[in-house]
PDB file of N, H, CA, C and O in Angstrom:
ATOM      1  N   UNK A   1       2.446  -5.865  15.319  1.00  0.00           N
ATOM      2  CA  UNK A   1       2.300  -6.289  13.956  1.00  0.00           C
ATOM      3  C   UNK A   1       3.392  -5.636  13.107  1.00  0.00           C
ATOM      4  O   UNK A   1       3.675  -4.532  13.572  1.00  0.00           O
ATOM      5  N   UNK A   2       3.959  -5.887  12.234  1.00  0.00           N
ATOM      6  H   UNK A   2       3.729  -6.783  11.856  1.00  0.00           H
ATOM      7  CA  UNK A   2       5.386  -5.954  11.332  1.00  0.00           C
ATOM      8  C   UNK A   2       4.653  -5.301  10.034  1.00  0.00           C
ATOM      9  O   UNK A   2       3.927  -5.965   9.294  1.00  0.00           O
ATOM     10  N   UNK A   3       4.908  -4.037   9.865  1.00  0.00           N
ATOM     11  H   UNK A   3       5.497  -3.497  10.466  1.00  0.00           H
ATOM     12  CA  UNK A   3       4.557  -3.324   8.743  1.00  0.00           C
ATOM     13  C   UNK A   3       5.344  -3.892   7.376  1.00  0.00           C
ATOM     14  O   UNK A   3       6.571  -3.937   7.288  1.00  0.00           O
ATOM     15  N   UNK A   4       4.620  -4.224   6.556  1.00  0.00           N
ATOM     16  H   UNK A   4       3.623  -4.188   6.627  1.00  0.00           H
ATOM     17  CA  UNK A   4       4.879  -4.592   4.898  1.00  0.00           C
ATOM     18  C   UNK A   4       5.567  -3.652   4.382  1.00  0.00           C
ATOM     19  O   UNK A   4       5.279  -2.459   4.289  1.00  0.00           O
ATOM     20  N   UNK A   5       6.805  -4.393   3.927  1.00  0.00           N
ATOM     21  H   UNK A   5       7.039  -5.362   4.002  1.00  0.00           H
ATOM     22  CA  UNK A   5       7.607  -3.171   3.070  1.00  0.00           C
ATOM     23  C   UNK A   5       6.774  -4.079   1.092  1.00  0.00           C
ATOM     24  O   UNK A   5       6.217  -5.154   0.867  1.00  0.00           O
ATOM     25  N   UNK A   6       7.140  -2.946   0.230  1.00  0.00           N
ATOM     26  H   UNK A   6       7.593  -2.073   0.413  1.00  0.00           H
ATOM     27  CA  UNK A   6       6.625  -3.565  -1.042  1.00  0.00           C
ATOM     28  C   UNK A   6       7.788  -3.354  -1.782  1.00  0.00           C
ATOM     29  O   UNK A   6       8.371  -2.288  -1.582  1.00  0.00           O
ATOM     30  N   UNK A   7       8.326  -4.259  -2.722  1.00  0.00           N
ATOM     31  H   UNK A   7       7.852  -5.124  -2.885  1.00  0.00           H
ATOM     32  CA  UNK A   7       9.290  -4.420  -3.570  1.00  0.00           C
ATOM     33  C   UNK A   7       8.878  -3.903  -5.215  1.00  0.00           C
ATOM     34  O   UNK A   7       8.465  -4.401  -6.262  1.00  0.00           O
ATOM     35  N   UNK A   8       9.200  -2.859  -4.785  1.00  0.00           N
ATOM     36  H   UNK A   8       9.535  -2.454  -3.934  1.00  0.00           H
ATOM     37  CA  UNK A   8       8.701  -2.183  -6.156  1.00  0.00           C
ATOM     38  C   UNK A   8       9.304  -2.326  -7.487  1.00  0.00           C
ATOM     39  O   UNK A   8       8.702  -2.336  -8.561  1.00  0.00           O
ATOM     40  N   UNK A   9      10.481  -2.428  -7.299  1.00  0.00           N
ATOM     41  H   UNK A   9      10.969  -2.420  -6.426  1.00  0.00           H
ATOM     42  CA  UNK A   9      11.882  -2.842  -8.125  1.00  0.00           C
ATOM     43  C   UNK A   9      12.625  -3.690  -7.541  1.00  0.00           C
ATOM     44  O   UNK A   9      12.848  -3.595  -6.334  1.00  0.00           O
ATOM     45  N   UNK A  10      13.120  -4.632  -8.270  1.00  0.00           N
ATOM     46  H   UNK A  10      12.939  -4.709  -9.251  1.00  0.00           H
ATOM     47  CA  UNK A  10      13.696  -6.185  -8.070  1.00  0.00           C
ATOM     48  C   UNK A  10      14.994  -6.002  -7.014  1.00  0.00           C
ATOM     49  O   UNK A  10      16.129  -5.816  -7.451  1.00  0.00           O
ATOM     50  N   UNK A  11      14.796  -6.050  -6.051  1.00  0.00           N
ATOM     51  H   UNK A  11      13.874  -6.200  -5.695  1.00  0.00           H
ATOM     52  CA  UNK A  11      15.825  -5.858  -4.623  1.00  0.00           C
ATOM     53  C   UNK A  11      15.508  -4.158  -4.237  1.00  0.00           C
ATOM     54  O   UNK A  11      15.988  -3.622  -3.238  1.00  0.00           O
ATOM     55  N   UNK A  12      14.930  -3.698  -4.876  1.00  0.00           N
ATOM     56  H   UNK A  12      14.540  -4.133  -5.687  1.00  0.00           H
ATOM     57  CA  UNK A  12      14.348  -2.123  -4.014  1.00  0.00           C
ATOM     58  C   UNK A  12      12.983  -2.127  -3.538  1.00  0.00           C
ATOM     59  O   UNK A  12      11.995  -2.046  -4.268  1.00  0.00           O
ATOM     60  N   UNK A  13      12.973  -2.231  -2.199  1.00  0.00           N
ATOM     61  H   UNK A  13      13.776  -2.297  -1.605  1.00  0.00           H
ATOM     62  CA  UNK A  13      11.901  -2.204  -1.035  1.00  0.00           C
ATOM     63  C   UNK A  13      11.516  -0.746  -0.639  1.00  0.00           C
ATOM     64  O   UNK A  13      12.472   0.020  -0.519  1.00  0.00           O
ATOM     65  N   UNK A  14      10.237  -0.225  -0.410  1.00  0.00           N
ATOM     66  H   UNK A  14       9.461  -0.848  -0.508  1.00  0.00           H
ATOM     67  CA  UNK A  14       9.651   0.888   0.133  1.00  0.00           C
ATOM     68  C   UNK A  14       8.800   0.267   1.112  1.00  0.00           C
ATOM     69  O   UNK A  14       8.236  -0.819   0.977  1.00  0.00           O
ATOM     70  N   UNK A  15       8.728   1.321   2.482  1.00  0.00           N
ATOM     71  H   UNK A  15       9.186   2.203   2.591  1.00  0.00           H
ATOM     72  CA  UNK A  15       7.967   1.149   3.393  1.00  0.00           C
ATOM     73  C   UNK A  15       6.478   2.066   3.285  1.00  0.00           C
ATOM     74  O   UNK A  15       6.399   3.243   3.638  1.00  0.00           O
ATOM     75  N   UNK A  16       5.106   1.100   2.608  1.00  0.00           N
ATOM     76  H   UNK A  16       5.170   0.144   2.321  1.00  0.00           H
ATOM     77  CA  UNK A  16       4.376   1.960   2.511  1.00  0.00           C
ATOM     78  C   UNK A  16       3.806   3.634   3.072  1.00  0.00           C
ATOM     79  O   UNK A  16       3.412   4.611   2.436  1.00  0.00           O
ATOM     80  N   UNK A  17       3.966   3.416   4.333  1.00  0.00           N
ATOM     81  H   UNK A  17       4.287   2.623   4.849  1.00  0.00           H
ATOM     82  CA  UNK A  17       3.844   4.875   5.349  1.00  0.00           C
ATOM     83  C   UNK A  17       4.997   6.149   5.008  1.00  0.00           C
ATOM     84  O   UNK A  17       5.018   7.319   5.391  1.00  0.00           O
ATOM     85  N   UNK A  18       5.743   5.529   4.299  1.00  0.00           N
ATOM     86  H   UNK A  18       5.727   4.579   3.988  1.00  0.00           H
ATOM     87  CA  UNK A  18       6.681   6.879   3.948  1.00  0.00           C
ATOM     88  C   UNK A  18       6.606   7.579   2.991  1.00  0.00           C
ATOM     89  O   UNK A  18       7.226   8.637   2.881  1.00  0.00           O
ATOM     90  N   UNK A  19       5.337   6.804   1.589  1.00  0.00           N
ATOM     91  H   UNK A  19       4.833   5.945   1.678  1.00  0.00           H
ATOM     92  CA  UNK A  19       4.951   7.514   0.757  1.00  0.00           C
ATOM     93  C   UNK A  19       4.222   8.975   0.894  1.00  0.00           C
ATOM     94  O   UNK A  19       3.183   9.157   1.528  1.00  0.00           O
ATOM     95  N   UNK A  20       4.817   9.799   0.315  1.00  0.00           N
ATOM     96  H   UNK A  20       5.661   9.651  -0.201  1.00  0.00           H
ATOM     97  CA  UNK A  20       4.150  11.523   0.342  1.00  0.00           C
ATOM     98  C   UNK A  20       2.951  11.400  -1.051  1.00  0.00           C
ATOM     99  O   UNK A  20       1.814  11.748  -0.735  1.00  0.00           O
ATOM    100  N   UNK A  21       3.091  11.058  -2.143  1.00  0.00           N
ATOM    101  H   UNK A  21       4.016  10.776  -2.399  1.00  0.00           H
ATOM    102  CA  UNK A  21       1.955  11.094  -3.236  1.00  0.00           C
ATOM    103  C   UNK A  21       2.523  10.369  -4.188  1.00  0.00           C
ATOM    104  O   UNK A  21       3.691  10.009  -4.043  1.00  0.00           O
ATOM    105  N   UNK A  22       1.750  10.006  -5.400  1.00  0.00           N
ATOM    106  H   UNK A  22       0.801  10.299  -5.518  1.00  0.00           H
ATOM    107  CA  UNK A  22       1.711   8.929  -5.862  1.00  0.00           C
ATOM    108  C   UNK A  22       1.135   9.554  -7.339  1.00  0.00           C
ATOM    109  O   UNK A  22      -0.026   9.957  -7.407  1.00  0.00           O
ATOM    110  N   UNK A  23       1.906   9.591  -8.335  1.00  0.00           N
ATOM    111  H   UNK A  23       2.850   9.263  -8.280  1.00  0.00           H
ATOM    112  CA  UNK A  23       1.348  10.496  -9.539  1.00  0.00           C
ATOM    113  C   UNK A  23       1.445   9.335 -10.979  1.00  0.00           C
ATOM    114  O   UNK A  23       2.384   8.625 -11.339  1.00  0.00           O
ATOM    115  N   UNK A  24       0.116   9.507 -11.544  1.00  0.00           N
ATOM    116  H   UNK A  24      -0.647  10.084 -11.252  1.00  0.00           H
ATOM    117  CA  UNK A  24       0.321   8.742 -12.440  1.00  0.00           C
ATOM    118  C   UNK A  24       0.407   9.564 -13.707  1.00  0.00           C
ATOM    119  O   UNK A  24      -0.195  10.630 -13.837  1.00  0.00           O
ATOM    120  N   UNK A  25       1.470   8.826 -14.986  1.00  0.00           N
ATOM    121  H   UNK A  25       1.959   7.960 -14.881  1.00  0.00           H
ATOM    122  CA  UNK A  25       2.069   9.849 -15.537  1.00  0.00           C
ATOM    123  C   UNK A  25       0.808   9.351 -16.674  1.00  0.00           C
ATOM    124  O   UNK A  25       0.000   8.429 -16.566  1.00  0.00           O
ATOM    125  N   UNK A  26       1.075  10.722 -18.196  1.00  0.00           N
ATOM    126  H   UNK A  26       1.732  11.471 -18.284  1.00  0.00           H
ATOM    127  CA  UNK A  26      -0.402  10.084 -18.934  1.00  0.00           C
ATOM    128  C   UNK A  26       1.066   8.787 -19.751  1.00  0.00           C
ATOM    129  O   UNK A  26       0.747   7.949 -20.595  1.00  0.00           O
ATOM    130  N   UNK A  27       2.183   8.908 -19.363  1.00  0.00           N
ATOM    131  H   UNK A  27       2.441   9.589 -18.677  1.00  0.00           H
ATOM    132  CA  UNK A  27       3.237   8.089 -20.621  1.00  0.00           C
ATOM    133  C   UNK A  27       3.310   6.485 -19.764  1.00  0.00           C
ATOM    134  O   UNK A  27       4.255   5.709 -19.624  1.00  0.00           O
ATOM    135  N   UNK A  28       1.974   6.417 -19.323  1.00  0.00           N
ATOM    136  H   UNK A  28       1.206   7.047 -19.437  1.00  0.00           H
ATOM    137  CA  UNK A  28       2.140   4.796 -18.317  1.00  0.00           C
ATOM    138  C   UNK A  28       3.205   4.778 -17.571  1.00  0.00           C
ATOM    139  O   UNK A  28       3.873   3.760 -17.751  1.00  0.00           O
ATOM    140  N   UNK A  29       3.750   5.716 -16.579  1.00  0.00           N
ATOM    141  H   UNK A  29       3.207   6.543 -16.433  1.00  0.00           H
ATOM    142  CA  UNK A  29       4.790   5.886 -15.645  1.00  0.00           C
ATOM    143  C   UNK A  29       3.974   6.464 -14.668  1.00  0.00           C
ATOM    144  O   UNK A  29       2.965   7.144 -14.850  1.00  0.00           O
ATOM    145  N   UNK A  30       4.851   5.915 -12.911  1.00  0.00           N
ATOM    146  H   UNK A  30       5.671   5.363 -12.763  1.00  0.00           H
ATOM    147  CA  UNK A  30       4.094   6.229 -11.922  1.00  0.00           C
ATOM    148  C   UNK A  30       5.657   7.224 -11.270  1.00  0.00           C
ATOM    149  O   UNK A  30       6.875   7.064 -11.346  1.00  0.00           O
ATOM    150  N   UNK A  31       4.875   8.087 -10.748  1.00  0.00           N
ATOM    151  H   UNK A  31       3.886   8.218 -10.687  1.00  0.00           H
ATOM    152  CA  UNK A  31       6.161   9.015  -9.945  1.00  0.00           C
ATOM    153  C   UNK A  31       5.679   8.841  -8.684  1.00  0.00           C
ATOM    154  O   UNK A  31       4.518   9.209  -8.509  1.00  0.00           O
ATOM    155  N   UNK A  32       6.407   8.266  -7.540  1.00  0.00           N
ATOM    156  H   UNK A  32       7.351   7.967  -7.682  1.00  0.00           H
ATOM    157  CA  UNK A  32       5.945   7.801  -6.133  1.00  0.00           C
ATOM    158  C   UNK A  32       6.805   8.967  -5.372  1.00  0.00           C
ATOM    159  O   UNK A  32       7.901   8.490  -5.077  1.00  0.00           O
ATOM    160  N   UNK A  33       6.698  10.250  -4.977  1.00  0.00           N
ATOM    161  H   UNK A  33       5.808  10.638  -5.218  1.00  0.00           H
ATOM    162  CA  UNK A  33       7.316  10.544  -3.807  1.00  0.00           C
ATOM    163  C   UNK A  33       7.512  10.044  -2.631  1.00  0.00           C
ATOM    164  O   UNK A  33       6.432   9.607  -2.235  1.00  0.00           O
ATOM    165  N   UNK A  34       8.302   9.885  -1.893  1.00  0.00           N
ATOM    166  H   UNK A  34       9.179  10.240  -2.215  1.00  0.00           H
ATOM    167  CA  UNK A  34       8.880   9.350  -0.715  1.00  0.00           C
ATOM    168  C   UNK A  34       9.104  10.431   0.633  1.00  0.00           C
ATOM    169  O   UNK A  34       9.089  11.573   0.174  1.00  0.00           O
ATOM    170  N   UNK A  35       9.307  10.455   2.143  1.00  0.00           N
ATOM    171  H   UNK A  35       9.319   9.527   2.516  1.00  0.00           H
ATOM    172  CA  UNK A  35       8.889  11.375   2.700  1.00  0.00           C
ATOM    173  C   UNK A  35      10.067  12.117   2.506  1.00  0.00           C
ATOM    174  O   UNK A  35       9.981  13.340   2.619  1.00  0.00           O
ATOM    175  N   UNK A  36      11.712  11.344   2.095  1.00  0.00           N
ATOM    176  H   UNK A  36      11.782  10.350   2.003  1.00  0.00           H
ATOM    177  CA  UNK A  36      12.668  11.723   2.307  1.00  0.00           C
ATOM    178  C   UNK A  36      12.753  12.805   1.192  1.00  0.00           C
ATOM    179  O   UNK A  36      13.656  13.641   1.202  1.00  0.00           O
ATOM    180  N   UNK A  37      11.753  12.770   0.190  1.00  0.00           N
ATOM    181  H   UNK A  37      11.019  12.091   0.181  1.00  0.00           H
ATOM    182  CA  UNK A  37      12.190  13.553  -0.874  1.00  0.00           C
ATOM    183  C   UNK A  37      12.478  13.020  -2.218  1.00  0.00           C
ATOM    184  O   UNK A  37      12.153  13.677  -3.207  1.00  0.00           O
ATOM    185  N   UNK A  38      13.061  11.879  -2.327  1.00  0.00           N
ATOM    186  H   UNK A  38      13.325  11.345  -1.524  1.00  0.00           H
ATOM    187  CA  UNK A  38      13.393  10.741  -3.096  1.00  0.00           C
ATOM    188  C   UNK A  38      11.921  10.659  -4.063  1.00  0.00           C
ATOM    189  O   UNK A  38      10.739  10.538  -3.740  1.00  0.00           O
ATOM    190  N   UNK A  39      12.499  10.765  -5.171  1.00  0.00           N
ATOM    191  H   UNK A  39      13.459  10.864  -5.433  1.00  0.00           H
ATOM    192  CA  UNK A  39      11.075  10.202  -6.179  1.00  0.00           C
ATOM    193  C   UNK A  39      11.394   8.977  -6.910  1.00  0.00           C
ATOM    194  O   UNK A  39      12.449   9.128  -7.526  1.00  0.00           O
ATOM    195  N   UNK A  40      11.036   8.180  -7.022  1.00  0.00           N
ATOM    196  H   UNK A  40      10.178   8.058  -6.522  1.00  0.00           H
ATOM    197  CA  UNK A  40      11.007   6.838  -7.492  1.00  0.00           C
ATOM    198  C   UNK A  40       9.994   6.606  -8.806  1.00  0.00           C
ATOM    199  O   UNK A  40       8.774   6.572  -8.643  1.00  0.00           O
ATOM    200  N   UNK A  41      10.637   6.443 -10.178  1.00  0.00           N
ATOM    201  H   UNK A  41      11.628   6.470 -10.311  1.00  0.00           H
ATOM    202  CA  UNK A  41       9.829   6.424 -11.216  1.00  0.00           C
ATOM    203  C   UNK A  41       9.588   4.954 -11.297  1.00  0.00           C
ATOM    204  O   UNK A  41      10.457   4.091 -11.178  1.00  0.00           O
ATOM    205  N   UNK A  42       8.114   4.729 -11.547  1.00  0.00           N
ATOM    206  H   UNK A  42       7.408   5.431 -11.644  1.00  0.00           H
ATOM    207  CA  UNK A  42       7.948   3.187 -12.173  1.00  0.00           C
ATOM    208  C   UNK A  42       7.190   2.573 -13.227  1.00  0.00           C
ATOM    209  O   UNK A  42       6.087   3.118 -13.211  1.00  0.00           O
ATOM    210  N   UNK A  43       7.239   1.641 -14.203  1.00  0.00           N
ATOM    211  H   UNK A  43       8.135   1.197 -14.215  1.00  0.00           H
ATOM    212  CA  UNK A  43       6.594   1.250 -15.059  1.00  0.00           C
ATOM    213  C   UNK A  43       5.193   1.367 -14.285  1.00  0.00           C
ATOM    214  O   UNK A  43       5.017   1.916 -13.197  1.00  0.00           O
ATOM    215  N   UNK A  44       3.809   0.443 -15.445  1.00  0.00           N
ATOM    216  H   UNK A  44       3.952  -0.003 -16.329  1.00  0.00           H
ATOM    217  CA  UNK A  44       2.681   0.484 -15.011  1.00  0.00           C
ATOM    218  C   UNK A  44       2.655  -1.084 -14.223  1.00  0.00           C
ATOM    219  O   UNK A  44       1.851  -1.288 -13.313  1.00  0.00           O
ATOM    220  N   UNK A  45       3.589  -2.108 -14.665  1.00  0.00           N
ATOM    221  H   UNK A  45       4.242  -1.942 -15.404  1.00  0.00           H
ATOM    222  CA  UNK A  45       3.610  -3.045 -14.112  1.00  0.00           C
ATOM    223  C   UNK A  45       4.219  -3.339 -12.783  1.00  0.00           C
ATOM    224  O   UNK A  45       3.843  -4.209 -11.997  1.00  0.00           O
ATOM    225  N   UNK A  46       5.456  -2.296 -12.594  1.00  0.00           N
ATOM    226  H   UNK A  46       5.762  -1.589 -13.232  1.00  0.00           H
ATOM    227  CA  UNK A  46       6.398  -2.190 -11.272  1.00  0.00           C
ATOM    228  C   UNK A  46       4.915  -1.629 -10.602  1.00  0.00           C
ATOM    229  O   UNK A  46       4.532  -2.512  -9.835  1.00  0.00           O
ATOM    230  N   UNK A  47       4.013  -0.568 -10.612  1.00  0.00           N
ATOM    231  H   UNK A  47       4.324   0.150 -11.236  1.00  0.00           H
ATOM    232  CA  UNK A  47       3.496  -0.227  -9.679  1.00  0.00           C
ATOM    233  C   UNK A  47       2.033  -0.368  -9.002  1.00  0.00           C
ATOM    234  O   UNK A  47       1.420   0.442  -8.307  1.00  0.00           O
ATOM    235  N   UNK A  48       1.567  -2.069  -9.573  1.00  0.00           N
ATOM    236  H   UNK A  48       2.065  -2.727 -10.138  1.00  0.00           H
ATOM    237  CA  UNK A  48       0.868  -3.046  -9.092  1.00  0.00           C
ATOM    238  C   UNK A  48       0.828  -3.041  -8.027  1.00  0.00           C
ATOM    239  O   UNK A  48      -0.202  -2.889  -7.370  1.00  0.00           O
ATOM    240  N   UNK A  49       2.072  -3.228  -7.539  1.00  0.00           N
ATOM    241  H   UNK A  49       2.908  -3.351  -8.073  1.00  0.00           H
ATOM    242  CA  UNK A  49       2.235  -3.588  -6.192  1.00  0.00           C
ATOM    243  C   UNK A  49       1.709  -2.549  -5.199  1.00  0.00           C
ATOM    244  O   UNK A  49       1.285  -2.767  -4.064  1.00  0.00           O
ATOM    245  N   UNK A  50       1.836  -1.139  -5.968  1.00  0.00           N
ATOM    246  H   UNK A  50       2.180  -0.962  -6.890  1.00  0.00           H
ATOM    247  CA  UNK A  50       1.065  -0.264  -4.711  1.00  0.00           C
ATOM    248  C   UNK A  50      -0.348  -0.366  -4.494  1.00  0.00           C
ATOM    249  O   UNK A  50      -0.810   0.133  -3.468  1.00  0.00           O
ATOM    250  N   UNK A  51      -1.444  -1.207  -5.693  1.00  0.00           N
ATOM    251  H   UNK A  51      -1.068  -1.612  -6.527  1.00  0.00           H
ATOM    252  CA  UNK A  51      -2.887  -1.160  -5.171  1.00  0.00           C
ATOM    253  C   UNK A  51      -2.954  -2.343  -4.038  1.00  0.00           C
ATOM    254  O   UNK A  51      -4.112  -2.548  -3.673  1.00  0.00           O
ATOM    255  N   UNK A  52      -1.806  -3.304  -3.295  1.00  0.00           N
ATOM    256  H   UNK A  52      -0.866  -3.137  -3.592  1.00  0.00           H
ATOM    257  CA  UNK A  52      -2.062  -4.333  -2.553  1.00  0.00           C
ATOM    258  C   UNK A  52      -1.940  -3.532  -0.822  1.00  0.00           C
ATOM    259  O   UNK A  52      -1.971  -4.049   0.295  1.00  0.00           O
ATOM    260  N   UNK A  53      -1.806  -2.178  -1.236  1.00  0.00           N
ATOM    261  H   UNK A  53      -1.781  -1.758  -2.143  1.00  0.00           H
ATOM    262  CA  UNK A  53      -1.858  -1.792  -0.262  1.00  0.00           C
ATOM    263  C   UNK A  53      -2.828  -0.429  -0.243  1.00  0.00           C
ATOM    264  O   UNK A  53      -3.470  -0.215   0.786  1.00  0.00           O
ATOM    265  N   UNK A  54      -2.957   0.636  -1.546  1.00  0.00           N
ATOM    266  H   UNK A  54      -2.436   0.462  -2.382  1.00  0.00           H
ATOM    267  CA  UNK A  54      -3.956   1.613  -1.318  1.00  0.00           C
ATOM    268  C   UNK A  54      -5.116   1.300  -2.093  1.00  0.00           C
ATOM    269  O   UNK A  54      -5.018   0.351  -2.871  1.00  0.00           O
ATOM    270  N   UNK A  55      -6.196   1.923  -2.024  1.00  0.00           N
ATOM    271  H   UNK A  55      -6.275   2.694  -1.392  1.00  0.00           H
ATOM    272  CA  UNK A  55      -7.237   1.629  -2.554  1.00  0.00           C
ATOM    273  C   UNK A  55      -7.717   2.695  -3.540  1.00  0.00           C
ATOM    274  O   UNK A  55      -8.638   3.466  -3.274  1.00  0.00           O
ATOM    275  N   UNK A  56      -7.084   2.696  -4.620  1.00  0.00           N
ATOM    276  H   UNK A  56      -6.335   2.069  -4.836  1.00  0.00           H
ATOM    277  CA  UNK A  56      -7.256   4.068  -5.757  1.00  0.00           C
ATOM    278  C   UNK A  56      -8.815   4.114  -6.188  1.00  0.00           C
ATOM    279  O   UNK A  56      -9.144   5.245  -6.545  1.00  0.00           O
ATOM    280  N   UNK A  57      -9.744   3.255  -6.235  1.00  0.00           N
ATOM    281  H   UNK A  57      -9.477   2.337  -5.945  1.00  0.00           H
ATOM    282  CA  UNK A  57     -10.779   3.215  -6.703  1.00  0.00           C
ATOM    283  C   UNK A  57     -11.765   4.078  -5.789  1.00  0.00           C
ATOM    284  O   UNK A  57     -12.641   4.781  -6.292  1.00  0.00           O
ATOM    285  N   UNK A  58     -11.552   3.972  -4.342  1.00  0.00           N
ATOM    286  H   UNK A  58     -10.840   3.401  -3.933  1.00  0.00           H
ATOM    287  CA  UNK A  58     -12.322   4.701  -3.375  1.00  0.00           C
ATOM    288  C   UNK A  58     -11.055   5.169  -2.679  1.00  0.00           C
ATOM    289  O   UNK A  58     -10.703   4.365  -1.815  1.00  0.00           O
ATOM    290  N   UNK A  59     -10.154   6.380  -2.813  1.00  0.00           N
ATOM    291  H   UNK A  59     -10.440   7.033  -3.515  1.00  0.00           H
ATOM    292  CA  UNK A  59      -9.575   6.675  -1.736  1.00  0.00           C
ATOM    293  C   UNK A  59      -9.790   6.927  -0.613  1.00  0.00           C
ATOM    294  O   UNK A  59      -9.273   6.462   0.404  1.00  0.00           O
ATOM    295  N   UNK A  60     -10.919   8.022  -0.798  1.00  0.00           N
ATOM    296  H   UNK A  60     -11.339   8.400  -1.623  1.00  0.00           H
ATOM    297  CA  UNK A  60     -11.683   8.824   0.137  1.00  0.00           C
ATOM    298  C   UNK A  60     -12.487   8.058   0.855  1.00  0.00           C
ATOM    299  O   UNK A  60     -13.220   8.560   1.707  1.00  0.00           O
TER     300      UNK A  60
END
């Protein structure tokens, strides 16, 4: 099976499994660490795309 990359930004793709944490800012900005180290800032609308894959409501 072919793991889903998500297009978080318009031609910038992340491979969900490489995310390290996922911080939501209180200024409606999301800070996504990456495993490489790389932090990736995103609007509240760019980062939609990460609930099609985690489940923030019940993580646990």
């Amino acid at each position: 099976m072919k793991e889903k990359l998500l297009e978080v930004k318009k031609g910038y793709y992340i491979n969900p499994s490489h995310i390290v944490s996922i911080y939501y800012e209180a200024t409606d900005t999301i800070t996504v660490t990456l495993s490489t180290g790389e932090k990736v800032l995103l609007n509240r609308e760019e980062g939609l795309c990460l609930e099609l894959v985690f489940d923030f409501h019940n993580p646990f």
